[in-house]
N, C-alpha and C positions, 0 to 999 in steps of 0.2 A: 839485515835486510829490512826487518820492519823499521829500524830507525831512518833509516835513507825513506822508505814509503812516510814515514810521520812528516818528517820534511819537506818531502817533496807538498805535500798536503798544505805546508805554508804558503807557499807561492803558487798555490792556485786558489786560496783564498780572496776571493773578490774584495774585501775588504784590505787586507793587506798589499796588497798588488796595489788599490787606490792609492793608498797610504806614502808608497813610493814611489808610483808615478806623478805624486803632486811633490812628491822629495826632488825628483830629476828635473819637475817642471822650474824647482826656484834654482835647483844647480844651473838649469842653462838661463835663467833669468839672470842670475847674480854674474855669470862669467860674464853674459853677452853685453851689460852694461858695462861693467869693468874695464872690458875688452873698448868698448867704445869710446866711455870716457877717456881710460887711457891712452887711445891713440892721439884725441885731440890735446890733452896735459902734455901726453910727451911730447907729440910735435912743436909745443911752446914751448918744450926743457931744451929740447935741444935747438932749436933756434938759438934762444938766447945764450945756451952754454956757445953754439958754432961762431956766433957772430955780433954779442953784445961784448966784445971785449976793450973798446976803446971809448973814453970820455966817461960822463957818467953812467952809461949804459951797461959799464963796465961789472957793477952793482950786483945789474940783474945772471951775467953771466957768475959769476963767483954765487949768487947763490943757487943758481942753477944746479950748477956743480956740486955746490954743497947736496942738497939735497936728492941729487939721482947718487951720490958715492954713498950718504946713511942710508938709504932704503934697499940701494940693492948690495950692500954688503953687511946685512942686517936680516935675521929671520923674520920671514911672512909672520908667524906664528906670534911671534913678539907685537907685531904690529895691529895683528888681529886682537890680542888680550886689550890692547894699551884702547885702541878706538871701543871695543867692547864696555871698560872700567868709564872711560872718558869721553870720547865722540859726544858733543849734544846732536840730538835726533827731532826731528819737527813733531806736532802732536798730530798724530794720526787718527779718525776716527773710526767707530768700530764698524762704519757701514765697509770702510776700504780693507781693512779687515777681512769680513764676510766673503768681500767681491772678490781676494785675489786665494780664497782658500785657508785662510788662515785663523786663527779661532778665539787671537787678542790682538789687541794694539802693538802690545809686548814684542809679539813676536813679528808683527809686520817692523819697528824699529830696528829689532837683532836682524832683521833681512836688508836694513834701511845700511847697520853699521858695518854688513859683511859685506854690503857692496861700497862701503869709503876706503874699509881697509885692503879690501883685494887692490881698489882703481891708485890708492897710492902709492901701493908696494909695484904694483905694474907698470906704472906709467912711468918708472923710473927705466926700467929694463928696455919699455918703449922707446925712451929716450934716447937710448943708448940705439938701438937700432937704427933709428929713422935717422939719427946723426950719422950713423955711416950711411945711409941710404945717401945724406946730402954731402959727403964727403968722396962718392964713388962717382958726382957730377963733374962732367969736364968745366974745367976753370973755365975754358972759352963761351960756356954757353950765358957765364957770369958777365964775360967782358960785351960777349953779342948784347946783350939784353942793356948793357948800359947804355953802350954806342946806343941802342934805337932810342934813348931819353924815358924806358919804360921805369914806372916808377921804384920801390924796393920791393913796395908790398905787392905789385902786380907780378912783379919779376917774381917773386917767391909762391906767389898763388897760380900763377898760371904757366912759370916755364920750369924753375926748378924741384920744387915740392910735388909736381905729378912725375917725373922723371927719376926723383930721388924713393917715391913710393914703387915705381914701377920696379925700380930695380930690388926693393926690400920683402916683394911680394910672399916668397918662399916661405922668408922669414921671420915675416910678421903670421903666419899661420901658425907657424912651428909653434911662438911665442903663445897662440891664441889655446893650442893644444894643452900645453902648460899653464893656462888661468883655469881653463875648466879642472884640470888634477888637481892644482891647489886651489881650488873653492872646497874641498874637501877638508882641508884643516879646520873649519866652521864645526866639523863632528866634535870637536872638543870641546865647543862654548854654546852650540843651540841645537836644538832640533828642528831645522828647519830644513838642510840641503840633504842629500842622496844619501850619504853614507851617513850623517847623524842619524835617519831613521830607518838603517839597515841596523844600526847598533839596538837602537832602542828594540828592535819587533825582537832582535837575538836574546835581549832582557827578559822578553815576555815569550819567548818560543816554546813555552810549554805549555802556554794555554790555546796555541792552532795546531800543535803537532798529535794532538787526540792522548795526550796522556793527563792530560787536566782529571780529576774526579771533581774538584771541589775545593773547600777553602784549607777541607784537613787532609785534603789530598792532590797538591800542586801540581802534582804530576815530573818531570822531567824534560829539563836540555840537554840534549844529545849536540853530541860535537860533529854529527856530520848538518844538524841545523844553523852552526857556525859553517861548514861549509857551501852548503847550498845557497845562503844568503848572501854569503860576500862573494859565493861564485857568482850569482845574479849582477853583484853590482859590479863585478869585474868584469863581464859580460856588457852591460850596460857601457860602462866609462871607454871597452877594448872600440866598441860599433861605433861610437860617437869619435872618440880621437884618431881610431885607422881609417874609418871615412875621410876625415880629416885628413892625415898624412897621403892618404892616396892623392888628395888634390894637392899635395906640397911636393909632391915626387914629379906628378904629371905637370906641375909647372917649372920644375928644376930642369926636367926633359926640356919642354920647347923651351928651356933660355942658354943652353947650351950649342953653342957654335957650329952648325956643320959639318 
């Protein structure tokens, strides 16, 4: 019982709690870009894979294709080490640093490269959807829009690409649920998102669970300080993704037929 009380004493350490609330800040920072850039890359992956197939346009669809079949039949993980070792990153200064919480250059970069490698490994799988999104369009609405003499790009920006998002809405959320879960494979390579620095305070939970003496006296980790903290952040990750799924159910609801 008093382990579970030393514990519990972690996370209500103000200091601590800080610590991880600016961990969740860069998990949704890093997803929400990801999530965005991705939609706009995928929407040009799959463009071009739907409909660059004839002449030399042909080009861009084959490597279209190429590259949404390596990323998404390939681990994130893989992709994260590889941009991490290689990515060049722009030279960031230490005031931007300061301003988004962060405490080097360093680690505003490793923020820089987890957000190339989340938006390329995603914007594959984006690709893949919003392509059936444009494939679930009636052919006629292809042939109307020629008859009126509207151009390709109009045609695609204003009659088929909002009809083909419309109908992928569900499931481009679902997809959005799953950037934010794997933005957690970052805990492997930096300390910067949510569960990197639930890991790190679990390394050092013996110095806010009250059993610290000192330097000849460390004190102890208890293993329900392992529990308590990743029950926090299992806690944290369940509010944000079933918020989320609730609005993915509640739109499954009204798209279903009468």
């Amino acid at each position: 019982m008093s382990d579970l009380k030393g514990s519990l004493m972690i996370i209500s350490n103000g200091d601590v709690l800080s610590y991880l609330a600016k961990g969740l800040m860069y998990t949704v920072l890093i997803s929400l870009v990801a999530i965005l850039l991705s939609l706009v890359f995928g929407a040009i992956l799959a463009l071009a894979r739907n409909y660059c197939n004839r002449g030399p346009k042909r080009i861009l669809g084959v490597l279209s294709a190429v590259y949404i079949e390596v990323f998404r039949n390939t681990p994130l993980m893989l992709w994260m080490f590889i941009c991490f070792l290689f990515c060049p990153a722009p030279v960031f200064s230490k005031k931007l640093a300061v301003a988004i919480g962060l405490t080097s250059t360093v680690d505003v970069k490793m923020l820089f490269k987890a957000m190339v490698a989340l938006t390329l490994f995603t914007s594959s799988v984006m690709a893949e959807i919003i392509r059936g999104g444009l494939n679930s369009v009636a052919h006629g609405q292809f042939e109307a829009s020629q008859s009126q003499g509207f151009s390709a790009f109009f045609m695609m920006r204003k009659i088929i690409l909002p009809q083909a998002f419309h109908n992928i809405v569900p499931t481009l959320l679902s997809q959005m649920i799953t950037t934010i879960k794997d933005s957690s494979y970052m805990a492997s390579l930096a300390t910067i998102e949510l569960m990197a620095r639930v890991k790190l305070i679990i390394s050092k939970a013996n110095k806010y669970n009250g059993t610290w003496l000192g330097p000849m006296n460390r004190g102890t980790i208890h293993v329900s300080d392992v529990f308590v903290l990743f029950g926090l952040a299992f806690l944290t990750y369940f509010i944000i993704n079933f918020s989320l799924s609730l609005v993915v159910r509640r739109l499954k609801k009204k798209r279903k037929p009468a």
